[in-house]
N, C-alpha and C positions, 0 to 999 in steps of 0.2 A: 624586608625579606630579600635575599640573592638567592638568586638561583645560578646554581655551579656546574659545569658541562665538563664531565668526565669520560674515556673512554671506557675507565676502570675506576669500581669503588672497592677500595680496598682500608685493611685497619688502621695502615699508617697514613692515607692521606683525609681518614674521616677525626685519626687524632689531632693533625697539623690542622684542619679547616676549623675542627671545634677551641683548640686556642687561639689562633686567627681573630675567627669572628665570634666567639661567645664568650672567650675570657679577657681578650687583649680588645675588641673594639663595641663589645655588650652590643650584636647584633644578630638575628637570625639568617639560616641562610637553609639552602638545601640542596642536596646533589642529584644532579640527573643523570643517565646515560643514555638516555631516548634524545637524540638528537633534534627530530619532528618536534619534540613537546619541548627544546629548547629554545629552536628559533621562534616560535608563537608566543610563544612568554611574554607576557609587556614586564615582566620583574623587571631590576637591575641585573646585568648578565655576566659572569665571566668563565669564558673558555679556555679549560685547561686541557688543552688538545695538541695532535700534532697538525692539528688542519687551522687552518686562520679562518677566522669568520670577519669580514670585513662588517666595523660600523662598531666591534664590539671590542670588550678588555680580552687581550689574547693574551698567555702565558704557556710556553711551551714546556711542555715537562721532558723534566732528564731521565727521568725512568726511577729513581729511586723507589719513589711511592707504589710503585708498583713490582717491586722486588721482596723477597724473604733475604731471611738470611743475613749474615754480616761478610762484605768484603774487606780488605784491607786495599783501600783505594784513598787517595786527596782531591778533593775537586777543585776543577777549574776554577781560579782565582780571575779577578783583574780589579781594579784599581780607575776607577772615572770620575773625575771630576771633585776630588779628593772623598768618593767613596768609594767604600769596602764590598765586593760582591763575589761567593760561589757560586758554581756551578752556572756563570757564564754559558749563554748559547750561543757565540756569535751568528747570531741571525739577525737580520733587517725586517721591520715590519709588527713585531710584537712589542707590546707597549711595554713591558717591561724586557730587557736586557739578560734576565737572567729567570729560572726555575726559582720562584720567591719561595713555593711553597717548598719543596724538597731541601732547601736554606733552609730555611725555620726548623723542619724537622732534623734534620742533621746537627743542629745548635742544640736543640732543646730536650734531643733525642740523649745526647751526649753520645752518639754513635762512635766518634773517634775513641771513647774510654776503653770501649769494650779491649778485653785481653789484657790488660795493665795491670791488672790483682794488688790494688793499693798504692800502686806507685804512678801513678800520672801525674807530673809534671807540671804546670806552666807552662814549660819550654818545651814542651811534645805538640802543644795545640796549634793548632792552626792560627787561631786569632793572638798567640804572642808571635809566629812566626812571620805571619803578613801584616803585626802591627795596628791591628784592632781590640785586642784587650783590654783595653779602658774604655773603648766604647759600645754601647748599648745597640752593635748590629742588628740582632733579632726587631728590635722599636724602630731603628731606625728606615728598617725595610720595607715592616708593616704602616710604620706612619707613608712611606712612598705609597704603598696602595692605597694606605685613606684619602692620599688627595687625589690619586689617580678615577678612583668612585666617586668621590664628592662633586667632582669636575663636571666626568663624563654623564653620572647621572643624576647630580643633582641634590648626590646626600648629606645629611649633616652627622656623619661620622667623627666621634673625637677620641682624641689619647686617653687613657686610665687616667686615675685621679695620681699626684704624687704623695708617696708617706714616708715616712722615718719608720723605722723599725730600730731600735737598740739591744743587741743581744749579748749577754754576757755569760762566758766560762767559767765555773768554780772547779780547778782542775787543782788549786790547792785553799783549801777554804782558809789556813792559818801559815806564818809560815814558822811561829815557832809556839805560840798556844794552844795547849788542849792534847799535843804530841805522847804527851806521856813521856817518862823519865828515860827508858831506851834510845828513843826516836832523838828525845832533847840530848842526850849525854855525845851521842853520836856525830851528831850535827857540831856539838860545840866542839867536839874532838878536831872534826876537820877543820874549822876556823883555828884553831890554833896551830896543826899544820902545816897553815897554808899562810900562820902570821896576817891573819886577817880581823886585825885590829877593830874598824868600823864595825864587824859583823858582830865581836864578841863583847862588844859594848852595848850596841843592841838588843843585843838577846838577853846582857845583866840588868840594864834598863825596865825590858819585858817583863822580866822573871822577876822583878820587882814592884810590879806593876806602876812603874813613872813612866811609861811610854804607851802609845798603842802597836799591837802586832802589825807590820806593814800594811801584811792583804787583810788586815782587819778593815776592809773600804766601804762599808757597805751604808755605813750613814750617809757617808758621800755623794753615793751611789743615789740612794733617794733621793737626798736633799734637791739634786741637781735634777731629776726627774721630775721630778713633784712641780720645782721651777717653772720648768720650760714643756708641763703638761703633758709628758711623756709616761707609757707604760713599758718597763721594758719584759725580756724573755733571760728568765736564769737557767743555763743549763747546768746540771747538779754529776758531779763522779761519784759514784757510789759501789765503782768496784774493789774485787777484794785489791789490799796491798800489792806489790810487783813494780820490775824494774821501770813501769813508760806510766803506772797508776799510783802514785802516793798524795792521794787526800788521805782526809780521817777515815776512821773507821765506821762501819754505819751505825753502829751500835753506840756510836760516840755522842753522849746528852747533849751537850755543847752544838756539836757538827744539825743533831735534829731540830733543836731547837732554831738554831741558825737557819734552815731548811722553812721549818714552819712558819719563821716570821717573816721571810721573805715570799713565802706563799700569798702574803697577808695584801701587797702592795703590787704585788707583778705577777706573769706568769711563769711558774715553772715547769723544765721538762726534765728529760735522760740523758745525760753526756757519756754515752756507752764507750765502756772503758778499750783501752787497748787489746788484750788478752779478748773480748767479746767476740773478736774478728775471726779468732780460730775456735772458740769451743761459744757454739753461739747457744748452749744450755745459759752459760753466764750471763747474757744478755735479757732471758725472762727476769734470770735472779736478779740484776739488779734493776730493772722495771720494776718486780715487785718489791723490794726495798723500798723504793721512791713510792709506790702505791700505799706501800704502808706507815711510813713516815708521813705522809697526807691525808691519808683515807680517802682517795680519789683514785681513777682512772686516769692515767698515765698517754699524754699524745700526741706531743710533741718530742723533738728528738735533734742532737746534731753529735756528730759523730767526734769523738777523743782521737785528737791529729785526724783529724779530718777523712778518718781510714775510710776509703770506697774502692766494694767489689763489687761494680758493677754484672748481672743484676742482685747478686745475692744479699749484697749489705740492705736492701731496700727491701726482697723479699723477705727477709729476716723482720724488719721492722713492720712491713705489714702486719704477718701472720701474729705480731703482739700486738696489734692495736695502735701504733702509733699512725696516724693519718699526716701532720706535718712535721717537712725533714729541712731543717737549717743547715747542709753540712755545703752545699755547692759554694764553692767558692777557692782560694789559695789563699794559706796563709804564708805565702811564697810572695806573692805579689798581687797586689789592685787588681780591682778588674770585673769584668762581665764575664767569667766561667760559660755558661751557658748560653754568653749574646743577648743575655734581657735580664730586664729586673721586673718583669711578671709573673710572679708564681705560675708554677704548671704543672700538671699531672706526670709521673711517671710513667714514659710508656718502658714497657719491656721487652726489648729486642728481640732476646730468644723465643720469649713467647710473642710475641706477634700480638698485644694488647696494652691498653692504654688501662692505667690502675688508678684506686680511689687516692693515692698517699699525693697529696702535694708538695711537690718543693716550692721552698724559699731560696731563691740566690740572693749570698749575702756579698759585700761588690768590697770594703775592708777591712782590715782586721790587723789590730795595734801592732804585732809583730812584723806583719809586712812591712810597716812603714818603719819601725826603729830597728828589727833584727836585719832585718834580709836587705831593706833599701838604705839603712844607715841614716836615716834622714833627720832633719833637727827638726826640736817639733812645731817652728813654721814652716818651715819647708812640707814638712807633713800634713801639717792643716792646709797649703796648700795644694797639694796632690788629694787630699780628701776633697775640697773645694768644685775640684776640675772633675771628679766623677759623680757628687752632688748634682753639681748642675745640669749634667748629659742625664740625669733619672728625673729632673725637673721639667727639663725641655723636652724628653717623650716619654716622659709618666713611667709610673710602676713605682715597687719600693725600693727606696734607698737603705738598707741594712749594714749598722755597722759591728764588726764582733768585737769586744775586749773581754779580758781577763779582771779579776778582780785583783791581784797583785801589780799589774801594772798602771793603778792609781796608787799605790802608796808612796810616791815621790820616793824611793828607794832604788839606790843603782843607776843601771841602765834607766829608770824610769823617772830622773830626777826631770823635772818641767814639764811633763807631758799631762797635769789635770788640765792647763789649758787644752789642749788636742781634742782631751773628751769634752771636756763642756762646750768650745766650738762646734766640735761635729755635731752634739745633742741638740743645740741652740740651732744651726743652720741648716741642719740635715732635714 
């Protein structure tokens, strides 16, 4: 048990202490503001004060934790000793260098999102702009306190266990099967076009059954699972047709079918369509689609292009039931989105509360690395490598997203099953 020396207890600093110490280092702890009942204490101690208590863990607070409200402010950055640190207090005398705690909550909080309405960047965040994006700041901070405790008092505090997590998109379940003869006439029209020879051999090959459909991946999919002892998470589109949603149809035998049998070996969730973002009626509907294609309860979730309106996209998914959200992450670029790869609660800003839905940050995802970063795919398996290892050496999940069309060796996508089955195998 810690006992924690507060001026102020407030909702955002009892969120930060409870991922802290109850989800990221499995320990109890408690907060006080009776100063008297702190220094008596024989617990282990640390003061989050603006007064120094000598003999003890001191950490100065920036005031965040103790504010409402959102401002539009950057905190104080610096760079020591080749790490990464906000909200710097240049002070002498406190054992840590910086407000760790209002850091963690500022990361995890995603405070910087707020006002963005679906377009937040990469390149807007702090951590690609001062150059920590690939690494697991949020851990790396928190592992600095665990030794800072372990030291001073003796504890035996350790990092989260490390896991693989493999999630995968079905954002087009076929790319020329099960379409229906419009969808298919269509399709073939613009390959002719476009004199796209490769394509429309393909699709005669299909359409004759001598070939299999590209993103037909899904034996693969297992097989490669099964191997190397892994369960993965499928997220499923089940909205209606439109220009940023074209799976099948839901009503499609084939597409439920497909749905059902992968129910059979992994987990599946809701890949809430584009069009959800603005008329979120669509979003129950297709929840309950996927509820009914299962006969289950629906509750998991990651969002179709990664759309986040911070807080509405998350309150939307609460009030249906979904508890965990796979969407944190860029498929822009690698990286720790949130500075951890520990799941954590949502808190919500505007309201001023910390909520039951868990995120998952997921750290990469097959586009990153061949759309955006162009990259061959060793060079990608090693840039997958280098973010592996930073989830290894201070715990939490390592999560990777792909598509099920970017296994079919097709296209852009010719060599890259090595990528997947590396990442799976080492992840």
């Amino acid at each position: 048990m810690l006992l924690i020396y507060s001026e102020h207890i407030t909702p955002r600093l009892k969120y930060t202490l409870n991922f802290i110490f109850r989800d990221f280092l499995s320990t109890e702890y408690r907060i006080t503001t009776n100063k008297d009942e702190f220094t008596a204490s024989d617990l282990p101690k640390i003061n989050y004060s603006s007064e120094k208590i000598n003999g003890l863990i001191n950490i100065k607070p920036s005031g965040l934790l103790f504010e409402t409200g959102i401002k539009k402010f950057t905190p104080v950055y610096k760079k020591k000793d080749g790490k990464h640190y906000i909200f710097h207090t240049f002070e002498e005398g406190y054992d840590l260098e910086f407000d760790i705690f209002s850091s963690v909550f500022y990361m995890i909080s995603r405070y910087e999102e707020y006002g963005y309405k679906f377009n937040f960047r990469h390149s807007d965040s702090i951590a690609f702009e001062y150059g920590f994006l690939t690494l697991p700041v949020v851990n790396i901070w928190i592992s600095e306190l665990k030794d800072l405790l372990n030291k001073k008092h003796k504890l035996q505090l350790s990092l989260p266990e490390h896991k693989h997590l493999s999630t995968i998109d079905i954002d087009n379940a076929y790319a020329i099967r099960h379409k229906g003869l419009v969808r298919y006439v269509l399709a073939t029209s613009r390959s002719i076009l476009r004199r796209d020879t490769e394509d429309l051999k393909k699709r005669i090959k299909i359409l004759l059954s001598k070939t299999k459909d590209p993103y037909d991946t899904y034996d693969f999919i297992k097989d490669m699972h099964n191997r190397y002892g892994k369960k993965p998470i499928f997220f499923i589109l089940l909205a209606d047709y439109g220009k940023y949603d074209k799976n099948l149809n839901h009503k499609n035998k084939s597409y439920r079918n497909l749905i059902k049998d992968l129910d059979k070996f992994a987990t599946v969730g809701i890949h809430p369509g584009y069009a959800s973002n603005f008329e979120t009626n669509k979003l129950q509907t297709e929840i309950s689609r996927l509820k009914n294609i299962l006969g289950r309860e629906i509750t998991v979730s990651r969002q179709h292009f990664l759309m986040l309106d911070l807080p509405q996209t998350y309150r939307n998914l609460i009030k249906l039931g979904i508890n965990e959200d796979y969407t944190m992450g860029y498929s822009s670029f690698p990286g720790f989105r949130a500075g951890t790869s520990v799941p954590f609660n949502f808190y919500d800003l505007e309201a001023e509360t910390e909520t039951t839905l868990k995120i998952y940050p997921f750290q990469v995802m097959d586009v990153a690395l061949n759309k955006y970063l162009g990259l061959t795919p060793e060079e990608a398996i090693d840039f997958s490598f280098k973010i592996i290892n930073q989830t290894k050496k201070f715990g939490g999940y390592f999560i990777s997203a792909w598509h099920n069309e970017s296994l079919g060796e097709f296209r852009q996508w010719k060599g890259w099953l090595t990528v997947f089955e590396q990442i799976l195998k080492n992840g």
